[in-house]
PQR file with spaces between the fields and no chain letter, atoms N, CA, C, O and H, PARSE charges and radii, in Angstrom:
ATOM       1  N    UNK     1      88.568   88.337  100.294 -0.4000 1.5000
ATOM       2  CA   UNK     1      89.471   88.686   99.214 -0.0000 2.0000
ATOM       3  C    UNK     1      88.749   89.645   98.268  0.5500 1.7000
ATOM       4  O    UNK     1      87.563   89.353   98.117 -0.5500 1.4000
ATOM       5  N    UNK     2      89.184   90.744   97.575 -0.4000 1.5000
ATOM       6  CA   UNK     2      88.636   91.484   97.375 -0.0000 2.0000
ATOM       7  C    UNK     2      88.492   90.912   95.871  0.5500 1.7000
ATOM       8  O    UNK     2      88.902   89.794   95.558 -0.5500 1.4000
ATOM       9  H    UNK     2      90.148   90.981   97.698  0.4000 1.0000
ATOM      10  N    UNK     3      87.627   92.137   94.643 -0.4000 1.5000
ATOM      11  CA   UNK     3      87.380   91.241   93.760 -0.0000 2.0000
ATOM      12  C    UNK     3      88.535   91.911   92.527  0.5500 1.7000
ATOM      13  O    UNK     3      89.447   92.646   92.904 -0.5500 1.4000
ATOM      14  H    UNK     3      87.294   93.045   94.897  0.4000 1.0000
ATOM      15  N    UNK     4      88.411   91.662   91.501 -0.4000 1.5000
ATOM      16  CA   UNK     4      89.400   91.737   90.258 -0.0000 2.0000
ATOM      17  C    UNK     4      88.763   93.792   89.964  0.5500 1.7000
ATOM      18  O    UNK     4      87.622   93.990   90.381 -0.5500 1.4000
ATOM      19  H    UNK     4      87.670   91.064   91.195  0.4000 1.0000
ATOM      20  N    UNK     5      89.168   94.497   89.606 -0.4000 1.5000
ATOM      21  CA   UNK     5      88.944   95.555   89.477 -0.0000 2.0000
ATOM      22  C    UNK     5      89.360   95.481   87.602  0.5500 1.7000
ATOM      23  O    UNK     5      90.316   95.028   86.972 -0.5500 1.4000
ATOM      24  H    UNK     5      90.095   94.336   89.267  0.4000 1.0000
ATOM      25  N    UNK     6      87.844   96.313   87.151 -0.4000 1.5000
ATOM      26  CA   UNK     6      88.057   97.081   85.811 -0.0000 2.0000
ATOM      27  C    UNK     6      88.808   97.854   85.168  0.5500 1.7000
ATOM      28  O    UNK     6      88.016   98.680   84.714 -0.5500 1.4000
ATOM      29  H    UNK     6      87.068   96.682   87.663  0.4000 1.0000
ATOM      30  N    UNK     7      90.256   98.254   84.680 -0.4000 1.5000
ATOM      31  CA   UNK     7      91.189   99.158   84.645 -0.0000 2.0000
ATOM      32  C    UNK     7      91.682   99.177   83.279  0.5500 1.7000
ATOM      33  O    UNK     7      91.685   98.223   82.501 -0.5500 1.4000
ATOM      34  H    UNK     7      90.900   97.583   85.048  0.4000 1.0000
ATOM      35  N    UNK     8      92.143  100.481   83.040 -0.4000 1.5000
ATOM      36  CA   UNK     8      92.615  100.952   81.828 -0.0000 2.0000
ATOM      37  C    UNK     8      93.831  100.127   81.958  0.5500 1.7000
ATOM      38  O    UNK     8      94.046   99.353   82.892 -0.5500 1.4000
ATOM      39  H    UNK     8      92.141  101.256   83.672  0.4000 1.0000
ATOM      40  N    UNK     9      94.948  100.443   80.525 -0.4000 1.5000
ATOM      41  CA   UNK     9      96.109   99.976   80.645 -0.0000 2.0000
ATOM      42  C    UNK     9      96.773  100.846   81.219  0.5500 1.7000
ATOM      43  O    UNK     9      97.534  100.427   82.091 -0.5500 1.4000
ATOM      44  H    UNK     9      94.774  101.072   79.767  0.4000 1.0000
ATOM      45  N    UNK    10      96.750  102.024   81.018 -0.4000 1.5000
ATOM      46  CA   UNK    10      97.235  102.910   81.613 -0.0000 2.0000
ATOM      47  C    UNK    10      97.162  102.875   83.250  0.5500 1.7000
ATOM      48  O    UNK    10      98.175  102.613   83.898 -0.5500 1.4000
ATOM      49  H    UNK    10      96.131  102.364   80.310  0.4000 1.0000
ATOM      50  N    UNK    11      96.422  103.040   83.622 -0.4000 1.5000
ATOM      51  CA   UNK    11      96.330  102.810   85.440 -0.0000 2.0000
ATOM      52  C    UNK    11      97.224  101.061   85.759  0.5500 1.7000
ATOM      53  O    UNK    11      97.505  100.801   86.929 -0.5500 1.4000
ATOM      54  H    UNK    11      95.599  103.254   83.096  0.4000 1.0000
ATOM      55  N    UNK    12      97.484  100.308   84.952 -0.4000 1.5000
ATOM      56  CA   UNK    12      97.739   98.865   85.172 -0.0000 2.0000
ATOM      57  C    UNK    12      99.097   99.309   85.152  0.5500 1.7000
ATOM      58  O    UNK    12      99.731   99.211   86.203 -0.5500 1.4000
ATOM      59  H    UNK    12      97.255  100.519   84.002  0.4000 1.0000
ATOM      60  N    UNK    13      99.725   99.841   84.005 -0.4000 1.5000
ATOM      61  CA   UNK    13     100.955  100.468   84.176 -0.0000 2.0000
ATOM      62  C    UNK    13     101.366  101.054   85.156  0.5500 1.7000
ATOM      63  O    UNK    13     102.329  100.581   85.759 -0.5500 1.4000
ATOM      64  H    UNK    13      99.210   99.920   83.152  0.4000 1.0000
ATOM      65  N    UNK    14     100.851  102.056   85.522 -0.4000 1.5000
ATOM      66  CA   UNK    14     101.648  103.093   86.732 -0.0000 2.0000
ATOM      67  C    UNK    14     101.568  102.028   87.682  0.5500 1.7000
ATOM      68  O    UNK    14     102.507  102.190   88.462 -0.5500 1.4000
ATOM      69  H    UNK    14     100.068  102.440   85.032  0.4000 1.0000
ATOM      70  N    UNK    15     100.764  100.810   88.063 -0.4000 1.5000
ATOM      71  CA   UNK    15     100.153  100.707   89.172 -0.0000 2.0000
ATOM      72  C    UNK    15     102.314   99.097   89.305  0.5500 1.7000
ATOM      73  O    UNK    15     103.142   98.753   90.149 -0.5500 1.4000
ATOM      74  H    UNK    15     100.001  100.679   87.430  0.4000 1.0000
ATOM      75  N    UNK    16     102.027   98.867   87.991 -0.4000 1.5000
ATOM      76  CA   UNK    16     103.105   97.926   88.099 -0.0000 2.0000
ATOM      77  C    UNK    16     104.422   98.747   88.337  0.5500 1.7000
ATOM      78  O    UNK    16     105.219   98.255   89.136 -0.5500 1.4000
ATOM      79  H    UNK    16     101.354   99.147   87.305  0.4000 1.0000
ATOM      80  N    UNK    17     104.779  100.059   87.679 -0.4000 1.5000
ATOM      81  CA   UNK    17     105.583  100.842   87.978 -0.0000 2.0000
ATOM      82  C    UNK    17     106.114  101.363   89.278  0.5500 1.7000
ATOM      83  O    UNK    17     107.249  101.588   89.699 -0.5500 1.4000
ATOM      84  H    UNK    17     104.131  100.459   87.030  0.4000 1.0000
ATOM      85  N    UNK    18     104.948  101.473   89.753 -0.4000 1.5000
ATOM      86  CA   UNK    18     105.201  101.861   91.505 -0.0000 2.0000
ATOM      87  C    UNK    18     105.834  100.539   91.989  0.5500 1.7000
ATOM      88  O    UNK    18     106.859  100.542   92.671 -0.5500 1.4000
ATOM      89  H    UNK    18     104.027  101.290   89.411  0.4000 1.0000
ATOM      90  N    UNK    19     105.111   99.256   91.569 -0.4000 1.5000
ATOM      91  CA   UNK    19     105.825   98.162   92.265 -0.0000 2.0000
ATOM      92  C    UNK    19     107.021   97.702   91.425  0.5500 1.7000
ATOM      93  O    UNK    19     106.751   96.651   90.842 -0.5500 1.4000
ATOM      94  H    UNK    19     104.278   99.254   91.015  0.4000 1.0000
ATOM      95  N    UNK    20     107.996   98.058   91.229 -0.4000 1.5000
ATOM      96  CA   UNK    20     109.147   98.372   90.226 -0.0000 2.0000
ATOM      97  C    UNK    20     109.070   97.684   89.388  0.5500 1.7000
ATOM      98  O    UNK    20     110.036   96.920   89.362 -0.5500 1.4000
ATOM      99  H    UNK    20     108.216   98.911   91.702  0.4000 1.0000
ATOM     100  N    UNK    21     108.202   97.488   88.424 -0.4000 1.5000
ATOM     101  CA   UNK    21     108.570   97.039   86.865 -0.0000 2.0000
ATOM     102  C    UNK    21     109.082   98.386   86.018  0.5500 1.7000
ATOM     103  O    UNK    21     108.891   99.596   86.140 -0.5500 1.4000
ATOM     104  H    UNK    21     107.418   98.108   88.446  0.4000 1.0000
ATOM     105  N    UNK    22     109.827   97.547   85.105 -0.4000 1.5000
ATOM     106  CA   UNK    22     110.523   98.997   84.384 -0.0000 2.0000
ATOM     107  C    UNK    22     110.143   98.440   82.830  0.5500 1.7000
ATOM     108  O    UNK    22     110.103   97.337   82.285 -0.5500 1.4000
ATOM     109  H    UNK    22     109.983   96.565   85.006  0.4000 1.0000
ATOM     110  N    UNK    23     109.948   99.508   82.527 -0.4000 1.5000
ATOM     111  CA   UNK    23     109.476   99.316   80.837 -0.0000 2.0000
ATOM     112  C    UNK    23     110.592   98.860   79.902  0.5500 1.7000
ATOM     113  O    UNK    23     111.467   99.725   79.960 -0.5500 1.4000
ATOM     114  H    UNK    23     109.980  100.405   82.969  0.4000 1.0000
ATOM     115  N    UNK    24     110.969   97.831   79.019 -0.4000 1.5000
ATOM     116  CA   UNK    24     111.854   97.152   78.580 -0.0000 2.0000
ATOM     117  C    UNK    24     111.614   97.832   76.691  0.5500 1.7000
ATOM     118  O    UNK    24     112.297   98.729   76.197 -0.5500 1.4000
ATOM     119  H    UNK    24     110.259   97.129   78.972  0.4000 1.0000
ATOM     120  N    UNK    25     110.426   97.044   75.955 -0.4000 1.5000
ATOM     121  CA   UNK    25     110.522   97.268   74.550 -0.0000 2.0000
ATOM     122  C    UNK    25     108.730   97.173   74.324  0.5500 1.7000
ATOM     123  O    UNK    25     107.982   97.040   75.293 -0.5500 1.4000
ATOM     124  H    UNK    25     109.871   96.315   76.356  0.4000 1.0000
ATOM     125  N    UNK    26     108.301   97.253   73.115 -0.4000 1.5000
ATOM     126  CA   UNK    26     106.817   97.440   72.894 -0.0000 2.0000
ATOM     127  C    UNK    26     107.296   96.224   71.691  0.5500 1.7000
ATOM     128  O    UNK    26     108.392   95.874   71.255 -0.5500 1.4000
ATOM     129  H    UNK    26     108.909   97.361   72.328  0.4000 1.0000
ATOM     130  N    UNK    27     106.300   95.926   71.500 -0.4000 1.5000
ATOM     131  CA   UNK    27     105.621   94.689   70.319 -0.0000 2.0000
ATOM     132  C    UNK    27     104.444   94.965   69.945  0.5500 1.7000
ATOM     133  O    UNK    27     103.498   94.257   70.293 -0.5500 1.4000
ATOM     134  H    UNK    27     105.409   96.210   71.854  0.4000 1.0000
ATOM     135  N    UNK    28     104.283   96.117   69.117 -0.4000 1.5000
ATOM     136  CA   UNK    28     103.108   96.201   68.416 -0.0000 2.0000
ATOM     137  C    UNK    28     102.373   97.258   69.100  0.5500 1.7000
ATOM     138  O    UNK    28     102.585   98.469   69.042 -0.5500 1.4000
ATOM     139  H    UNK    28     105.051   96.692   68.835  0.4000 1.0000
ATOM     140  N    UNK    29     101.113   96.376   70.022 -0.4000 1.5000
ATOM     141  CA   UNK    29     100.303   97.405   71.099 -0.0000 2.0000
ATOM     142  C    UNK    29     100.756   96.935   72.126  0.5500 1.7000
ATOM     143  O    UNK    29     100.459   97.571   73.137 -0.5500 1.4000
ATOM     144  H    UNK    29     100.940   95.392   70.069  0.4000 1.0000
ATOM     145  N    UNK    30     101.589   95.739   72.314 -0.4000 1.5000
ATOM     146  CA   UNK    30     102.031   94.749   73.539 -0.0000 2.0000
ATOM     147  C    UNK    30     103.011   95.844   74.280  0.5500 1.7000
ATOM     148  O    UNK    30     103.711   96.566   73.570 -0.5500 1.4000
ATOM     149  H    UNK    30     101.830   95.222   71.493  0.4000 1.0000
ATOM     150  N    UNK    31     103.050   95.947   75.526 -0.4000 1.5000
ATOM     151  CA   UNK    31     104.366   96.429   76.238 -0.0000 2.0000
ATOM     152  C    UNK    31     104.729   95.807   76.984  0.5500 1.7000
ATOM     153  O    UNK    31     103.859   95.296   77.689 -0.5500 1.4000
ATOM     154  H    UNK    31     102.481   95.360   76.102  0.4000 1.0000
ATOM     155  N    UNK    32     105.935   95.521   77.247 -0.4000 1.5000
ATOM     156  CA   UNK    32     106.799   94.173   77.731 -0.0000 2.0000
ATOM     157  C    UNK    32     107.600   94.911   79.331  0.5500 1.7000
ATOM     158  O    UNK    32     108.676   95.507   79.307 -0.5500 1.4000
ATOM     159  H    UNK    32     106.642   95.936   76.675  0.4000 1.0000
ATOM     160  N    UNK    33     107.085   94.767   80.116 -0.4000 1.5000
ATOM     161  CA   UNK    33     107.892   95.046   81.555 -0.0000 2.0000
ATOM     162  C    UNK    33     108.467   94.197   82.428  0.5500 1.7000
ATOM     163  O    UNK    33     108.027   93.047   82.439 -0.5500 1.4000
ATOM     164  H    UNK    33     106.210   94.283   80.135  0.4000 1.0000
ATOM     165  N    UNK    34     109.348   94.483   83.167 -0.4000 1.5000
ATOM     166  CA   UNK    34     110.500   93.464   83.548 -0.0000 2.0000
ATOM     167  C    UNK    34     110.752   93.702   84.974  0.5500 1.7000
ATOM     168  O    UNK    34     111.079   94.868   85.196 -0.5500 1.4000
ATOM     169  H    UNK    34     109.705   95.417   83.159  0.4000 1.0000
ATOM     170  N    UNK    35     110.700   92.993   85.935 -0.4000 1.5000
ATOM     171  CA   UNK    35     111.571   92.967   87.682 -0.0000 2.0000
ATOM     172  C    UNK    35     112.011   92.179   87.577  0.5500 1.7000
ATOM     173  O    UNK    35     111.386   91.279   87.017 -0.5500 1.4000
ATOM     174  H    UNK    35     110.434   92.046   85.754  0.4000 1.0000
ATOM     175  N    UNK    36     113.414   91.913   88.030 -0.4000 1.5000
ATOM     176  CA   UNK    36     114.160   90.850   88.148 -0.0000 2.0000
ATOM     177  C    UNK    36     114.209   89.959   87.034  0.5500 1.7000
ATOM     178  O    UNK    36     114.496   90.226   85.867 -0.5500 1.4000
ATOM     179  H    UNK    36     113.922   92.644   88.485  0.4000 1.0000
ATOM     180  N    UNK    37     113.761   88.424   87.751 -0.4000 1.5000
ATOM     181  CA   UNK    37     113.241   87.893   86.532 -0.0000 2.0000
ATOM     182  C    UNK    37     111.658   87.384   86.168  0.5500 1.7000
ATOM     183  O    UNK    37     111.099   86.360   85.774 -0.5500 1.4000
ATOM     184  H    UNK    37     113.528   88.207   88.699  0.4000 1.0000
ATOM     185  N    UNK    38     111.320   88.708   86.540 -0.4000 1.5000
ATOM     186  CA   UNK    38     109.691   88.047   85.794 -0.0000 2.0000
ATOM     187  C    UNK    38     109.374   89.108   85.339  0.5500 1.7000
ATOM     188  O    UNK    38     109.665   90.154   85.920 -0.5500 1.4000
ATOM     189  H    UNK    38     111.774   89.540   86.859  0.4000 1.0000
ATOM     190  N    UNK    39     108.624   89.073   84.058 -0.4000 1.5000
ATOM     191  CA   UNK    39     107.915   89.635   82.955 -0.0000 2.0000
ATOM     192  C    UNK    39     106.632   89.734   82.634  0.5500 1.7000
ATOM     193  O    UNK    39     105.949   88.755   82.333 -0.5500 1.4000
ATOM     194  H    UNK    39     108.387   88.224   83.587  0.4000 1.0000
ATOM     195  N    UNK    40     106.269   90.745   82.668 -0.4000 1.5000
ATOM     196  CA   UNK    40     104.726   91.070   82.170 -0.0000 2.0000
ATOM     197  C    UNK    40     104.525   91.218   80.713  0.5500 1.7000
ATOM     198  O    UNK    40     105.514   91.581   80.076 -0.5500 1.4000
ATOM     199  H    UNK    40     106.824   91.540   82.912  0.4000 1.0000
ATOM     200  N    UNK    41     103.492   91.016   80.110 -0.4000 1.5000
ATOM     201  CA   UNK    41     103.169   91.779   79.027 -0.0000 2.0000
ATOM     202  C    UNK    41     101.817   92.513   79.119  0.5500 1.7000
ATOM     203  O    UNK    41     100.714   91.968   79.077 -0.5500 1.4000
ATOM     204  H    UNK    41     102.689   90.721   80.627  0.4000 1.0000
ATOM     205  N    UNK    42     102.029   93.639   79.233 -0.4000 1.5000
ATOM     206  CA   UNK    42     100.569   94.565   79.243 -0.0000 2.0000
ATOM     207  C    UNK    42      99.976   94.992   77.333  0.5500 1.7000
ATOM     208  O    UNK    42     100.450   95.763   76.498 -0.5500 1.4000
ATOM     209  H    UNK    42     102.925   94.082   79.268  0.4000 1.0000
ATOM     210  N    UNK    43      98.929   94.174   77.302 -0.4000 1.5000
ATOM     211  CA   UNK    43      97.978   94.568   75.486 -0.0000 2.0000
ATOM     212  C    UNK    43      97.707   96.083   76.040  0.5500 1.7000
ATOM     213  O    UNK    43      97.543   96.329   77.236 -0.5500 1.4000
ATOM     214  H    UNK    43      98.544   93.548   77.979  0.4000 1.0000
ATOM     215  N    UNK    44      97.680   97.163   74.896 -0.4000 1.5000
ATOM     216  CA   UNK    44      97.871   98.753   75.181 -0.0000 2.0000
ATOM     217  C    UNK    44      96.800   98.928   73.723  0.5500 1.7000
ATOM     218  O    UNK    44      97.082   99.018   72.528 -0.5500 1.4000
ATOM     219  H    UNK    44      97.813   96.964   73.925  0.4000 1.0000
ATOM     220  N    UNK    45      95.356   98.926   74.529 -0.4000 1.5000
ATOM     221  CA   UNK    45      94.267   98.636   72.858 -0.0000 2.0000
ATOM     222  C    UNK    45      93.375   99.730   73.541  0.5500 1.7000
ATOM     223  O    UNK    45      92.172   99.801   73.291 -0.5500 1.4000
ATOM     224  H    UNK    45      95.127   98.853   75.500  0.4000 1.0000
ATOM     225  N    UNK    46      94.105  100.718   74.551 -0.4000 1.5000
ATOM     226  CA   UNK    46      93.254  101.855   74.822 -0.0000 2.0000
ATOM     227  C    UNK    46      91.573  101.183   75.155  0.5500 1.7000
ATOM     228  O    UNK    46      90.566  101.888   75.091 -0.5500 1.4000
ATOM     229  H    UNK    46      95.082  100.661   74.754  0.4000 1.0000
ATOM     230  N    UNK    47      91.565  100.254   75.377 -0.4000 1.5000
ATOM     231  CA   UNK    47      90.132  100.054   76.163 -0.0000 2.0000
ATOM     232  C    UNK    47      90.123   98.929   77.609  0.5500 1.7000
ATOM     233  O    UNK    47      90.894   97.970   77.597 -0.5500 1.4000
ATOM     234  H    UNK    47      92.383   99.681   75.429  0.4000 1.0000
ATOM     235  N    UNK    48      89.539   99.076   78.356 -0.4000 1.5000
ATOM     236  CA   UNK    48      89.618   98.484   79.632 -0.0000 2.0000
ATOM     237  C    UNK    48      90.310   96.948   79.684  0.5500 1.7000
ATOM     238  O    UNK    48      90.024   96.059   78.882 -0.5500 1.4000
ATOM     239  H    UNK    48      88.912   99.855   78.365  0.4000 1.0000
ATOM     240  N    UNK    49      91.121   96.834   80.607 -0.4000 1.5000
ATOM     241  CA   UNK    49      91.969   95.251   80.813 -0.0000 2.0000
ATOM     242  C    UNK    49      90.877   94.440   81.223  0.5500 1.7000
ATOM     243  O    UNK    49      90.356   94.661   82.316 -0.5500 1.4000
ATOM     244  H    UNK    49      91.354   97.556   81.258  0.4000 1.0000
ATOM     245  N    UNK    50      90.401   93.388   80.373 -0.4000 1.5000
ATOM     246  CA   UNK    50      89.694   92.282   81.105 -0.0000 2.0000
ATOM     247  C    UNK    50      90.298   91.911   82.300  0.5500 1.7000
ATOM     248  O    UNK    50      91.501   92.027   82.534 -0.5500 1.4000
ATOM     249  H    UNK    50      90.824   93.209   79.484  0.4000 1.0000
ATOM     250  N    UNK    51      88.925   91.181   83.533 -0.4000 1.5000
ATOM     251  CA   UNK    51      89.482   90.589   84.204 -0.0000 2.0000
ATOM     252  C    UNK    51      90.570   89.522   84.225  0.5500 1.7000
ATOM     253  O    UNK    51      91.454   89.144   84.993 -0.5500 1.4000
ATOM     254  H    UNK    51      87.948   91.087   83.343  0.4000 1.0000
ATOM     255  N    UNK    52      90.015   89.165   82.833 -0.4000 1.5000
ATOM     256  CA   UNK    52      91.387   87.396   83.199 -0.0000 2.0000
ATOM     257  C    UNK    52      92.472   87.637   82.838  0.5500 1.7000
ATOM     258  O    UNK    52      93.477   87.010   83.172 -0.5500 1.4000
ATOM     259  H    UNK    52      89.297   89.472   82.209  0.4000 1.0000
ATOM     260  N    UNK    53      92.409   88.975   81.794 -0.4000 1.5000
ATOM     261  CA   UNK    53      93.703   89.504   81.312 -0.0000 2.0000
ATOM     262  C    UNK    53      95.083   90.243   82.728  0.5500 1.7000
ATOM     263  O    UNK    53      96.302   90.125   82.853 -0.5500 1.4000
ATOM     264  H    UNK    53      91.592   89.484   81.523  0.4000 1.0000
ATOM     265  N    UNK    54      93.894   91.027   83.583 -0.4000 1.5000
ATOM     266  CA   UNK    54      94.481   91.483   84.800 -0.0000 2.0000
ATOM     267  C    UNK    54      94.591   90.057   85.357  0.5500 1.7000
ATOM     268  O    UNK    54      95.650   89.672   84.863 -0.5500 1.4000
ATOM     269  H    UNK    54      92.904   91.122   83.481  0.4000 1.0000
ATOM     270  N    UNK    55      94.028   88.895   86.220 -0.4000 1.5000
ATOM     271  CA   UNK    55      94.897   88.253   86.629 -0.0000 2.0000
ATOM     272  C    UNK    55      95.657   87.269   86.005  0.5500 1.7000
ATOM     273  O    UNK    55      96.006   86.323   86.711 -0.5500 1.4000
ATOM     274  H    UNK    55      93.167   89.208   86.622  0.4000 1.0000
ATOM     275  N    UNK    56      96.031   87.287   84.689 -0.4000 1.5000
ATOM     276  CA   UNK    56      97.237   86.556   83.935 -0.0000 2.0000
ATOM     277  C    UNK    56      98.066   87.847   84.428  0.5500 1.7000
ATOM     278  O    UNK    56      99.177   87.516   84.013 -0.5500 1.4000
ATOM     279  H    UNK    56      95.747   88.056   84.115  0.4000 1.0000
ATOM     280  N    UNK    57      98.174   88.559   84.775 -0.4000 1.5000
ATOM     281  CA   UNK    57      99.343   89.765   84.248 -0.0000 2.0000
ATOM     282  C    UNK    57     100.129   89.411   85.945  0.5500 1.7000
ATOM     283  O    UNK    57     101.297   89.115   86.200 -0.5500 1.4000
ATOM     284  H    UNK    57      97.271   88.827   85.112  0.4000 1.0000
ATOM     285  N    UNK    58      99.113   89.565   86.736 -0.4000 1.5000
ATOM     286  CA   UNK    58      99.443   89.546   88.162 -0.0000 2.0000
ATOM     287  C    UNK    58     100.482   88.071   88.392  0.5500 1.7000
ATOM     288  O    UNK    58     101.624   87.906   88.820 -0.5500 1.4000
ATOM     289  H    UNK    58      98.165   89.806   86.529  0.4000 1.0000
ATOM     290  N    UNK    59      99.124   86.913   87.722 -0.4000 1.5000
ATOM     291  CA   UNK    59     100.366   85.988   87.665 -0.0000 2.0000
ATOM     292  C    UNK    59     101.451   85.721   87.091  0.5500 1.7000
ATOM     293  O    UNK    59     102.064   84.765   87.567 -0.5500 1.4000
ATOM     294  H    UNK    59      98.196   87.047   87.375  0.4000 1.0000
ATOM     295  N    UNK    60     102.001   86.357   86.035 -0.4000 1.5000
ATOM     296  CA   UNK    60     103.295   86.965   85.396 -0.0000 2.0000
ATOM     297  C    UNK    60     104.634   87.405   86.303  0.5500 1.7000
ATOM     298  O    UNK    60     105.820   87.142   86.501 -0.5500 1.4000
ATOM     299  H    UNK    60     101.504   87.134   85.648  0.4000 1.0000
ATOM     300  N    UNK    61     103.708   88.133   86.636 -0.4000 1.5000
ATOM     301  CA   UNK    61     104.342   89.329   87.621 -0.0000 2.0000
ATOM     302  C    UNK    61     104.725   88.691   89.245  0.5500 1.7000
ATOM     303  O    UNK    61     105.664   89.114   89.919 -0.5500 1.4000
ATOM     304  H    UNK    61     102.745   88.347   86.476  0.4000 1.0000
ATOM     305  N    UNK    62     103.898   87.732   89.625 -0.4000 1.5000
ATOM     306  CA   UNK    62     104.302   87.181   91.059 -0.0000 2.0000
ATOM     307  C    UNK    62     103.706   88.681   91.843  0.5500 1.7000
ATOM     308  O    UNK    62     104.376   89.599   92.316 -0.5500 1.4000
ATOM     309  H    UNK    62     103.135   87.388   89.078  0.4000 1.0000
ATOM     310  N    UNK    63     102.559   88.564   91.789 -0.4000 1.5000
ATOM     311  CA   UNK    63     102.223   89.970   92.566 -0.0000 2.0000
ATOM     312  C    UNK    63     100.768   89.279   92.881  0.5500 1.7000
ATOM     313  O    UNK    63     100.405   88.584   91.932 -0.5500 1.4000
ATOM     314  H    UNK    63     102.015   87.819   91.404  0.4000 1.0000
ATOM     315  N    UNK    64      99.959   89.296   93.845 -0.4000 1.5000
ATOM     316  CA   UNK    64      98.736   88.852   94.479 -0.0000 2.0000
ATOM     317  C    UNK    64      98.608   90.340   94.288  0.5500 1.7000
ATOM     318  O    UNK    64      99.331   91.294   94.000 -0.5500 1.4000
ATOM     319  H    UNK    64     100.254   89.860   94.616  0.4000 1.0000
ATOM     320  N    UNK    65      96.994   90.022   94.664 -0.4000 1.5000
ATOM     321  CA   UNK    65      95.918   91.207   94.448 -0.0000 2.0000
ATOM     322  C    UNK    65      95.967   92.277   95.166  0.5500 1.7000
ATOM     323  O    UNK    65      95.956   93.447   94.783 -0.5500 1.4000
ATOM     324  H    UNK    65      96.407   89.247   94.898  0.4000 1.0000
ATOM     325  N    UNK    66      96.023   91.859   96.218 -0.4000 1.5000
ATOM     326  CA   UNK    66      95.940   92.602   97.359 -0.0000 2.0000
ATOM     327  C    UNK    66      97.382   93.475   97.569  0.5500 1.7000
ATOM     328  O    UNK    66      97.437   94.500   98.248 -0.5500 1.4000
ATOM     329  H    UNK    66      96.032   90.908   96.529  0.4000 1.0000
ATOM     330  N    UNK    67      98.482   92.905   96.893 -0.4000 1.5000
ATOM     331  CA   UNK    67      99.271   93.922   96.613 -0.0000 2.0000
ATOM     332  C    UNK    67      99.575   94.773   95.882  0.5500 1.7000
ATOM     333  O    UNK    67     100.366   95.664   96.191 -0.5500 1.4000
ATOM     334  H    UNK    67      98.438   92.072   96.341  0.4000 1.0000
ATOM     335  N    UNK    68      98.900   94.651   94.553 -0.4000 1.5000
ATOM     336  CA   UNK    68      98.554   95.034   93.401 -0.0000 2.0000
ATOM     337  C    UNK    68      98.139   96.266   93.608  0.5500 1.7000
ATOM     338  O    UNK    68      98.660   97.346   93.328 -0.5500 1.4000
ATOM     339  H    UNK    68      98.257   93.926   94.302  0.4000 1.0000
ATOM     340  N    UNK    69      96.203   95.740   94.621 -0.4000 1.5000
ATOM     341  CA   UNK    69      96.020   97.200   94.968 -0.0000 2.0000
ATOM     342  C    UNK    69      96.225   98.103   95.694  0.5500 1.7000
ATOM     343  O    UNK    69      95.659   99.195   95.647 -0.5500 1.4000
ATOM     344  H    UNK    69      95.779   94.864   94.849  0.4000 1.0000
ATOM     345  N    UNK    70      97.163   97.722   96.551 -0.4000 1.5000
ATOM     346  CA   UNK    70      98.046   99.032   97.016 -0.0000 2.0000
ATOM     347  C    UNK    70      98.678   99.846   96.369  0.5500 1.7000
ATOM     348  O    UNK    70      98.827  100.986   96.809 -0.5500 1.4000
ATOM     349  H    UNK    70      97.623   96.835   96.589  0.4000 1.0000
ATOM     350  N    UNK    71      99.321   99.375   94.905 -0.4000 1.5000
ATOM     351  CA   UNK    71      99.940  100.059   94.473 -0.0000 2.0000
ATOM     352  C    UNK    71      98.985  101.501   93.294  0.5500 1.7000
ATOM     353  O    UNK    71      99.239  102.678   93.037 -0.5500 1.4000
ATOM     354  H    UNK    71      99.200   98.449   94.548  0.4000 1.0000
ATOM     355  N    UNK    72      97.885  100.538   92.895 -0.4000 1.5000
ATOM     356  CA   UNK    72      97.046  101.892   92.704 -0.0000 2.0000
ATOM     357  C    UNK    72      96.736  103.438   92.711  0.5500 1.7000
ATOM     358  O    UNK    72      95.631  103.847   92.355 -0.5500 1.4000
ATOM     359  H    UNK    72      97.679   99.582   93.105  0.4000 1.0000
């Protein structure tokens, strides 16, 4: 299994975008994205996503890693 990767918010975004989340509303620095019915919240503090922060987001999202990084 591969390991958790270092990433901007920005790259975390496009990367959920490709796997169709669509951008809903912002809260602050928070941005709130939506498939179906599950919801992300991506923190947007312009400095790298912690690991645990990336896999809370994944588990949000119902997305494993390994699909994640395909979308990259």
């Amino acid at each position: 299994m591969p390991r958790l990767p270092v990433l901007t918010p920005t790259k975390v975004i496009r990367a959920l975008e490709r796997a169709g989340f669509i951008f809903v509303r912002q809260n602050g620095s928070h941005r709130i994205y939506v498939r179906g019915d599950k919801g992300v919240t991506i923190p947007f503090h312009h400095k790298d996503v912690r690991k645990g922060t990336l896999k809370h987001i994944l588990e949000q999202g119902g997305l494993s890693l390994e699909e994640f990084l395909q979308y990259l």
